[in-house]
N, C-alpha and C positions, 0 to 999 in steps of 0.2 A: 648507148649510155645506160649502166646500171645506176641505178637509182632508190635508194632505200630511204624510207620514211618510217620516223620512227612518234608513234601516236602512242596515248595515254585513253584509259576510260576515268570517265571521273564522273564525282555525285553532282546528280538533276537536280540536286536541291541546294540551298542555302541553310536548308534545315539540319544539317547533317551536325551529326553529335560527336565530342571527341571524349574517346575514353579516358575517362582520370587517371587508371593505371600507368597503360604505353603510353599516354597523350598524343595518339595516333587517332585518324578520323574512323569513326565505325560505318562501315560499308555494306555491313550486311542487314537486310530489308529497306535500303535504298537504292530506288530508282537510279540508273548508271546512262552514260550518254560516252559519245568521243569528244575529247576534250574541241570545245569549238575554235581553238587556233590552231590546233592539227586539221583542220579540213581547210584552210587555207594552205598549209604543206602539200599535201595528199593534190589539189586542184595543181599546184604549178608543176608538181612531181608530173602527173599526168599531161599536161603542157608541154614539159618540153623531153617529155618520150614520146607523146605525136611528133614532136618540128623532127628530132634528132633521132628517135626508134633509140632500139631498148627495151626495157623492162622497169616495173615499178613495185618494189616490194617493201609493203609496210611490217613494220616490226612494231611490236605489242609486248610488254612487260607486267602480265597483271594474273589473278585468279581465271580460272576456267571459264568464267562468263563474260570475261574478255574480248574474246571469239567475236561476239558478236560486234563490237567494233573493228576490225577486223573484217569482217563480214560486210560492212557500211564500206569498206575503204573499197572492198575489190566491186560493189555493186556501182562506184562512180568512177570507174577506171584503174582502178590498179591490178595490177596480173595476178597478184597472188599475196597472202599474209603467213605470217608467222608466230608465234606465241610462245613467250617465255615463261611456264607457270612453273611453281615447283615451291611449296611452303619456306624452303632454304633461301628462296629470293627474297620471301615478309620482313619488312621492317626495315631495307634499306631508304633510307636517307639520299641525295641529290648524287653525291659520289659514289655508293657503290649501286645505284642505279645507271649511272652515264656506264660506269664498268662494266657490268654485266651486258649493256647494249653493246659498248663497243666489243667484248668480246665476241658477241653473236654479229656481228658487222663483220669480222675477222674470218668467222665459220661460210659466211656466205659467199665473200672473195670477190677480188675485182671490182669492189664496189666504186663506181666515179664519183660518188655527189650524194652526201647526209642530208636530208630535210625535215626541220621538226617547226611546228609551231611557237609562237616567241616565249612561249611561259605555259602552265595549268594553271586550269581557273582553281583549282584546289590546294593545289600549293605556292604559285604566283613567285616563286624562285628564280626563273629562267637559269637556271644552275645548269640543265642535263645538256642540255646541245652545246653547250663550249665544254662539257665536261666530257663528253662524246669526242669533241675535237682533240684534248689533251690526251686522253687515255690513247688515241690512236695515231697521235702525231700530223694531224691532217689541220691545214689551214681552215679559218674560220670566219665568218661575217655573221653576226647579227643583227635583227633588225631590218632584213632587208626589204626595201620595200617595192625591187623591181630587179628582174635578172633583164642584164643589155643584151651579153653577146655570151655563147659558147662556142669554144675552139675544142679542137680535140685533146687538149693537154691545159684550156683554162678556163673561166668562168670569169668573166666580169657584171657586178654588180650596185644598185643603188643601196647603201645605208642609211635609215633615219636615225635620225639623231635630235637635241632640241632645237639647234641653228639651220634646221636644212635639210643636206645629207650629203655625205662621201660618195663616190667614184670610187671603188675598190677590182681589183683585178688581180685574182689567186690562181696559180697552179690547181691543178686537180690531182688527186682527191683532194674535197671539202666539205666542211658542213657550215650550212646557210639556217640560220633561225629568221622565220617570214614574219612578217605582220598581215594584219587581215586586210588593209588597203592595197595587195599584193593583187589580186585576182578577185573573184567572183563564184564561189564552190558552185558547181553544176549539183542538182536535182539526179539522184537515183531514177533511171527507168524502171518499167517493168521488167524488161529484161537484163537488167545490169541485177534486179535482183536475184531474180531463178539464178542468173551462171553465180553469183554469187554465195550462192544456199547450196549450191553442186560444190565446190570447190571444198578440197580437204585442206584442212589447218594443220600443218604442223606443230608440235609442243617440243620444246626443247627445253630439257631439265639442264643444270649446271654442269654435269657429263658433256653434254652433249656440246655443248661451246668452249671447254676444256676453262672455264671459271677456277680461279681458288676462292675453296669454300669460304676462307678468313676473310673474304671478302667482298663477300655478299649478306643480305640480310641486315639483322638488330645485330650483330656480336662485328659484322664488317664494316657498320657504319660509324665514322669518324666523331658524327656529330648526335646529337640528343635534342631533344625537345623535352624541356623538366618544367616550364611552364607555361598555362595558356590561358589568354584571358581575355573577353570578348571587347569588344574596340566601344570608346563609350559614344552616349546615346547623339543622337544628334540634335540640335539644336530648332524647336519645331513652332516656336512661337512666330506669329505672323504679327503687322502691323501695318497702318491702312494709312498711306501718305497722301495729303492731301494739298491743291493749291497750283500755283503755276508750274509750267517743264522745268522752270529753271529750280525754282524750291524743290521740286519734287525730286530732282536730279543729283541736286547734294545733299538732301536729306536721304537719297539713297547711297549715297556714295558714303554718308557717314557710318550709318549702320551696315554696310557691309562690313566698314572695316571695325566696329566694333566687335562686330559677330565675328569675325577671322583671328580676333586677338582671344576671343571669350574660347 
């Protein structure tokens, strides 16, 4: 089973500033991490290329420092990364990022099974992994929060959802978006990181996964961000209830729902 997992680096911080210009997030001199719902991807991806063998290859869309995410994925099991850097990819948007992935899904071939984490924490979209699925014509479940069974031609899975979850059972190829109740990410060894640190990263420019240019980048992206504005304050006053469970019980139940309406 080929198995491609496709991870994001995103900003450590919540401090992170957006330029008023692009109204893009500024990334440069901030601390960078993998996005922490791709390592619940990367753990199942690993999972079930032990049950079923294979390989596991993560895919990386980001600047040169990248890499080092990348680097994290193949030190807790996955055979090798990949990296899409190239200035012409800057300033895509949800769609012509799922494209340019899916394109490079295309370049690698034979892939069985897309695995991305349910969302980034920085853009919080969950857009790319069914966008992943459209662009390449491949059945889709998100949300999963548990794979059943793999056959050699299908995949069945649990989807969450608000009531529960779905029973789903797709043909392969697929892409599955995981939640982090999926598994359990394993701990880097010390030797998962040396092979790691050994291991050469391929860079693939828009050439090299046969991309159109129109369709990459700020001039390929469909959509804009023209305004942004920080979520207002929260509501931080306290109040000291006093008296029996039972007063104390609806006088909290009142002011919740004051506070919920305010």
């Amino acid at each position: 089973m080929k198995i491609v997992v496709c991870i994001k680096q995103v900003p450590a911080t919540t401090d992170a500033k957006i330029d008023p210009e692009t109204k893009r997030i500024v990334r440069e001199g901030i601390q960078a991490i993998l996005n922490p719902f791709d390592t619940y991807a990367v753990e199942e991806a690993v999972k079930l290329r032990n049950q079923f063998g294979g390989e596991v290859i993560t895919l990386c869309m980001g600047p040169p420092k990248a890499e080092v995410s990348l680097r994290e994925s193949i030190s807790v099991g996955a055979d090798k990364g990949i990296l899409l850097s190239d200035r012409a990819f800057g300033g895509s948007d949800t769609w012509a990022t799922s494209y340019a992935l899916a394109k490079a899904i295309e370049k690698i071939g034979d892939v069985d099974l897309v695995l991305c984490g349910k969302q980034a924490i920085d853009g919080d979209t969950a857009q790319v992994g069914p966008g992943i699925a459209a662009h390449l014509d491949y059945m889709q479940a998100t949300y999963v929060m548990a794979v059943d069974q793999v056959t050699d031609d299908s995949i069945t899975v649990k989807r969450m959802h608000e009531d529960g979850y779905d029973i789903c059972e797709m043909k392969l190829p697929a892409v599955l978006t995981v939640v982090k109740g999926i598994n359990i990410p394993r701990v880097p060894t010390l030797k998962g990181r040396l092979a790691s640190e050994k291991e050469e990263i391929p860079v693939w420019k828009p050439d090299d996964i046969g991309a159109d240019i129109s369709k990459i980048g700020l001039d390929g992206s469909p959509t804009r961000v023209v305004k942004t504005n920080p979520p207002p304050a929260r509501h931080t006053s306290s109040k000291k209830i006093e008296g029996s469970p039972e007063l104390c019980a609806k006088e909290l139940f009142r002011e919740l729902r004051l506070r919920s309406i305010l």
